[in-house]
ROMAR-177787 format. One line per 10 residues: number of its first residue (from 1); for each residue x, y, z of C-alpha. Coordinates in steps of 0.1 Angstrom, whole numbers. Example, Ala and Ser with C-alpha at 12.3 -4.5 7.8 and 13.67 -1.06 7.14 Angstrom:
2
1 = 123 -45 78; 137 -11 71
***
This chain:
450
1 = -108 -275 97; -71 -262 104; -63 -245 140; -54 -215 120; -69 -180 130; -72 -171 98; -58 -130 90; -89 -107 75; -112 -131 70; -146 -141 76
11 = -149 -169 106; -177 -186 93; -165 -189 55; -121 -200 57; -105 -225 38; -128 -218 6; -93 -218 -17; -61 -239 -11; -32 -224 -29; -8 -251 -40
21 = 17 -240 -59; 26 -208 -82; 46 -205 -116; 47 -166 -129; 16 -148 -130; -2 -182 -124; -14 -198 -89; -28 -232 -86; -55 -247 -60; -50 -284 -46
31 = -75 -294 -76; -49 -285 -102; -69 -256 -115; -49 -224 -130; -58 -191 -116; -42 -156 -127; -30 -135 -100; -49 -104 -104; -35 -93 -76; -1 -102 -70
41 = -7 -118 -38; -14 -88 -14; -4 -60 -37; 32 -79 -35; 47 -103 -60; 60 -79 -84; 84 -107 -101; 56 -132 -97; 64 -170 -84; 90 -192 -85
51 = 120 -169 -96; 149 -191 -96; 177 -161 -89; 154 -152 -56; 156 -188 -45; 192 -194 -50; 198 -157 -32; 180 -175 -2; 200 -205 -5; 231 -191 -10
61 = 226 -165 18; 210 -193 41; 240 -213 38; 261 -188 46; 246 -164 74; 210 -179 82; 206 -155 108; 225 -128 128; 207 -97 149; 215 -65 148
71 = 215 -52 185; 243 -39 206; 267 -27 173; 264 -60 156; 261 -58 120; 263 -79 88; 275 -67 52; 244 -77 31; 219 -57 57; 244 -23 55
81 = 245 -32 14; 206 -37 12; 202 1 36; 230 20 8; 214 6 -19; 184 14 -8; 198 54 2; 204 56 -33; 172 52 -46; 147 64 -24
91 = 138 109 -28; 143 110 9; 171 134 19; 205 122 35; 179 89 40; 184 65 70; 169 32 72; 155 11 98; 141 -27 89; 119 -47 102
101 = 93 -76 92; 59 -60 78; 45 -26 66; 28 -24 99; 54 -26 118; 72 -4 98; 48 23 105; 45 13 139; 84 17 140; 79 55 119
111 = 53 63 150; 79 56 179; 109 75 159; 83 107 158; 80 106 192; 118 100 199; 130 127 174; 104 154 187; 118 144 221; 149 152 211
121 = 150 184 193; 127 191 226; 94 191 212; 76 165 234; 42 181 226; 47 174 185; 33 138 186; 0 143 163; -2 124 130; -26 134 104
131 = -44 105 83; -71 105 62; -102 91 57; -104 51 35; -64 51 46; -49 16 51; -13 20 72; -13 -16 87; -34 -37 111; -10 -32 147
141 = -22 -14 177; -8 19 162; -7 12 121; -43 5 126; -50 37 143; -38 54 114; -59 36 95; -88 53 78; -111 17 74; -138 12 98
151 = -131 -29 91; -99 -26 103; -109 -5 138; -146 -18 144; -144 -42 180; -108 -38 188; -109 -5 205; -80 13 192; -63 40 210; -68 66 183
161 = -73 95 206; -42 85 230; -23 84 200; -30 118 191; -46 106 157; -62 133 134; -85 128 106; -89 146 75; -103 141 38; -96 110 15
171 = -90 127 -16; -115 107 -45; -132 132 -61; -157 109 -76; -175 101 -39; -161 136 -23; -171 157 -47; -203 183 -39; -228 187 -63; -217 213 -98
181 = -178 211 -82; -150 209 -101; -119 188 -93; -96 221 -85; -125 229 -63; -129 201 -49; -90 197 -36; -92 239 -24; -123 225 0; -103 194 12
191 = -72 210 18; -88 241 32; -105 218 57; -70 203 62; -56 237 78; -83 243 96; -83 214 112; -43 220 117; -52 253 128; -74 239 151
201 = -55 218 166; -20 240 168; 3 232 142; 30 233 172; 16 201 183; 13 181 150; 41 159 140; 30 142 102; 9 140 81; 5 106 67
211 = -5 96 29; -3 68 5; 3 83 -26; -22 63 -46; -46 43 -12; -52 7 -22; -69 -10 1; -91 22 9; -101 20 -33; -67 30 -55
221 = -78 61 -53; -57 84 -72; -58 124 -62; -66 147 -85; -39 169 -99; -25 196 -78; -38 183 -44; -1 170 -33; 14 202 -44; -11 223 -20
231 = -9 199 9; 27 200 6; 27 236 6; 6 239 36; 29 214 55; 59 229 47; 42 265 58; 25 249 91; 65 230 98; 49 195 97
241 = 65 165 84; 49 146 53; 56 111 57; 44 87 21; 35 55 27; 48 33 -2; 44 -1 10; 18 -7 -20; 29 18 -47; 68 15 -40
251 = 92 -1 -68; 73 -4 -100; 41 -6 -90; 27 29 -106; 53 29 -138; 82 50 -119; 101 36 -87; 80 49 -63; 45 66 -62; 56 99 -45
261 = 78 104 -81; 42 93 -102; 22 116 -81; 44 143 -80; 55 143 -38; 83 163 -40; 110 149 -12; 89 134 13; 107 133 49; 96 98 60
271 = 87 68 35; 76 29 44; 84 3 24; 78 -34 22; 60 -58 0; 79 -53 -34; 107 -49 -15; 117 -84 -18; 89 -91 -42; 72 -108 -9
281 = 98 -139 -12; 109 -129 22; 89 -104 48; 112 -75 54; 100 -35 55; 121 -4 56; 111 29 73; 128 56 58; 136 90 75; 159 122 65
291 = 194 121 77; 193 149 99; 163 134 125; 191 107 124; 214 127 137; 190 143 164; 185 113 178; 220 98 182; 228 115 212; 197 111 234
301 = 204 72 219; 239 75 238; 224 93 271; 198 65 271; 226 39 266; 206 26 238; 180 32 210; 153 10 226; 132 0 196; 141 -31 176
311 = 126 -66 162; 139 -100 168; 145 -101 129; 152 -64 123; 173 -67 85; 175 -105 87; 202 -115 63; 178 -141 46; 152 -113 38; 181 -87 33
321 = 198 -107 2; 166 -118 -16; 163 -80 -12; 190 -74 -28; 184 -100 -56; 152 -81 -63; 163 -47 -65; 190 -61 -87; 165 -78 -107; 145 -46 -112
331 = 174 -24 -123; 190 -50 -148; 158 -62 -163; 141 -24 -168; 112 -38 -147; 100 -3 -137; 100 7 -174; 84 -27 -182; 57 -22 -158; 53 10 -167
341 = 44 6 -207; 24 -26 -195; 5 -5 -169; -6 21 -199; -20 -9 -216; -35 -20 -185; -54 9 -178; -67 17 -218; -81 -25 -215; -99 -11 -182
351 = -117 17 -200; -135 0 -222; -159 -14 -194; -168 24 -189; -201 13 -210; -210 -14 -185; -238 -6 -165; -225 -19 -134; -193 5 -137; -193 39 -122
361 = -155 48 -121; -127 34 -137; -94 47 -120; -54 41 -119; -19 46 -128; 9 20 -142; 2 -17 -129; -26 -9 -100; -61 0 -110; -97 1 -100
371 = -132 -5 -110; -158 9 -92; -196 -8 -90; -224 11 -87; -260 4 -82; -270 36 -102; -244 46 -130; -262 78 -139; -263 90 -102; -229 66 -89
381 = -250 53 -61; -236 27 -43; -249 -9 -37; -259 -11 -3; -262 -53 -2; -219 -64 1; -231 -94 -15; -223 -78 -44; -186 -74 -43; -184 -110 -27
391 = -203 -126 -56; -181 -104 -82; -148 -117 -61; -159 -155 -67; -174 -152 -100; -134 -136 -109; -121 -168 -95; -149 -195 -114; -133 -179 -143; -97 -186 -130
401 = -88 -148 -122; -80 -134 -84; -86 -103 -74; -94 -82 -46; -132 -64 -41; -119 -34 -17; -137 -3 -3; -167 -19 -3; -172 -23 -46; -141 -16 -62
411 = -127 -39 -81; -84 -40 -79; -60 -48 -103; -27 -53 -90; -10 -80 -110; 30 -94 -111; 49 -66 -130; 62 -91 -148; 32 -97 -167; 28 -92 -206
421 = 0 -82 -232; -14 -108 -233; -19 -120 -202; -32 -84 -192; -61 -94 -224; -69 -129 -201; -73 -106 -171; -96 -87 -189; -114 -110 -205; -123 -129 -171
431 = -132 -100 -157; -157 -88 -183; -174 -126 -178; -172 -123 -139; -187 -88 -146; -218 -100 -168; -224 -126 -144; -225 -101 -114; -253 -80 -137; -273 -111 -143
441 = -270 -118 -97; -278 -80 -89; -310 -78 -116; -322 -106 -107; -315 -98 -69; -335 -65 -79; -302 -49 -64; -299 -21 -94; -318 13 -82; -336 28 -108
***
């Protein structure tokens, strides 16, 4: 056994699959067997593996500038080219952008600029962030506080409360919903609770409101219409920032370049980004605020003597030109309208295990998806035994197919953009064993409540 402290996982069950090598949407175990990548790594290889152009961008830039920081005025041309071409792209007014190494730290990095911009425009006490419930922002001291997944908080003893963390509604009407509701309904009651807890609280003292546009990790759930029209409204009404998380759904991953433009978030003020970024070939993350909180903060930056937040690898040029490769990549190859008529197919091939009787919910947009188990499909009940979603998650990968069990029983789809047809039809087609031989475990298991 390796000295390895092994991220998320289980203690008592590591090194159960030894990844090799990877060729496109294919991943291979020290055996030599052939798995499909299900789901893209961590939500994150959107070109899939062993692009040649992202390896010779590394090389080439490696050769050149294998490292240079950014502290104390020093710069480097393909970091400020990576920040303007990401200005053009992302809906965030007058947009400013700092890097770093990870989506956690990006939003660690987002929680700190808060502070330092409310501070400036002398609001100390705005420093509350709203986040909702089966949220995943990240897995540092602060990221995970935002975080709405018991998993990621239980033993650790977060500073939630120091942090001013708030907690309000995950928007999935198929578990939130009360009994003869409808879905307009439904979002009314969760964003009524969402000013009254604002209310509450004082809107004077509440900074954000953080949201992943569609929440992976906490189920893909994806709201129902007209609940980010409302909540924006009531943001914008109560002076409170909205601030989209996009480290899953950003560049592709929902058909359109980012989720906020899928889901219809109109200008956010704050955005994270990472994974896709650099289509995970090298770790790098952007947080993304308006122009004018910017400009707020460069004077109390000049009074200070310096802006006192940075990383060691903060737009490394490596990371910043395989960045730039990928976005490149994207844009000349129509990869976001490539995913997105793949990701229509994608989610018609999921529907038609909506006659399974393990399957409860079936839920998506573009190239990310989920299927939902359920112990009772009339009632949606839930399996109590997580043996469940750990036998579906092995069965997947018997049949040669990774994917991802989140949220307790929902199964995620998150595959290479890059995929085709066909290989979307050998997803499927795995799964639907997988799934069979997950009905056979829980009726035998007497697991299925009647």
């Amino acid at each position: 056994m390796s000295t390895i402290i092994y991220p998320t996982t289980n203690f008592k069950a590591t090194e159960t699959l030894t990844i090799e090598r990877g060729e496109g949407a294919y991943v291979y175990d020290d055996k030599g067997n052939q798995y499909i990548e299900g789901m893209a790594g961590l939500w994150c290889t959107s070109l899939g593996y062993g692009n040649q152009e992202l390896i010779e961008a590394s090389n080439e830039q490696m050769q050149k500038l294998s490292y240079s920081h950014m502290f104390g005025g020093k710069t480097h041309q393909v970091g400020m080219d990576l920040s303007d071409k990401l200005s053009s792209m992302v809906p965030v007014k007058d947009s400013k952008i700092f890097f770093g190494n990870s989506g956690s730290d990006a939003n660690d990095s987002h929680v700190k600029m808060l502070r330092y911009y409310f501070n400036a425009i002398g609001k100390p006490e705005k420093f509350k962030i709203i986040a909702r419930e089966r949220s995943y922002h990240g897995v540092t001291v602060a990221a995970a506080s935002l975080t709405g997944l018991p998993i990621n908080q239980n033993h650790f003893d977060l500073p939630v409360d120091a942090l001013g963390i708030l907690r309000t509604d995950a928007p999935h009407y198929y578990r939130g919903k009360k009994d003869g509701e409808s879905e307009e309904q439904f979002v009314d009651r969760i964003v009524g609770n969402l000013e009254k807890l604002i209310l509450d609280e004082g809107a004077d003292t509440i900074a954000a409101f953080i949201a992943e546009p569609i929440p992976g990790a906490g189920g893909v759930i994806v709201p129902p219409k007209g609940y980010y029209e409302k909540v924006q409204a009531l943001l914008n009404k109560h002076d409170i920032l909205f601030w989209a998380d996009e480290v899953i759904t950003g560049f592709g991953r929902t058909g359109n370049a980012f989720g906020s433009d899928t889901m219809g978030i109109d200008s956010p003020d704050m955005m994270t980004l990472a994974k896709q970024l650099s289509s995970a070939y090298m770790p790098i993350s952007a947080s993304v605020i308006r122009g004018d909180m910017y400009d707020a903060m460069v004077e109390q930056s000049a009074q200070s003597g310096v802006f006192g937040h940075g990383y060691t690898y903060s737009s490394h040029p490596v990371a910043c030109a395989v960045s730039l490769k990928t976005l490149e990549i994207y844009e000349r190859d129509d990869i976001f309208g490539h995913a997105a008529n793949i990701g229509e197919y994608m989610q018609s091939e999921m529907q038609k295990f909506k006659d399974h009787p393990l399957v409860g919910e079936i839920r998506g947009k573009g190239m990310i998806g989920a299927i939902e188990l359920v112990a009772n499909k009339q009632t949606g009940q839930a399996f109590s035994d997580p043996s469940v979603g750990y036998f579906l998650t092995q069965a997947c990968q018997d049949h040669g197919l990774i994917i991802r069990v989140v949220a307790g029983f929902s199964a995620a789809f998150c595959p290479p953009l890059i995929i085709n047809k066909a290989q979307v039809d050998e997803i499927m087609m795995k799964f639907g064993k997988a799934l069979d031989d997950t009905l056979a475990y829980v009726s035998k298991q007497n697991l299925l409540v009647q």
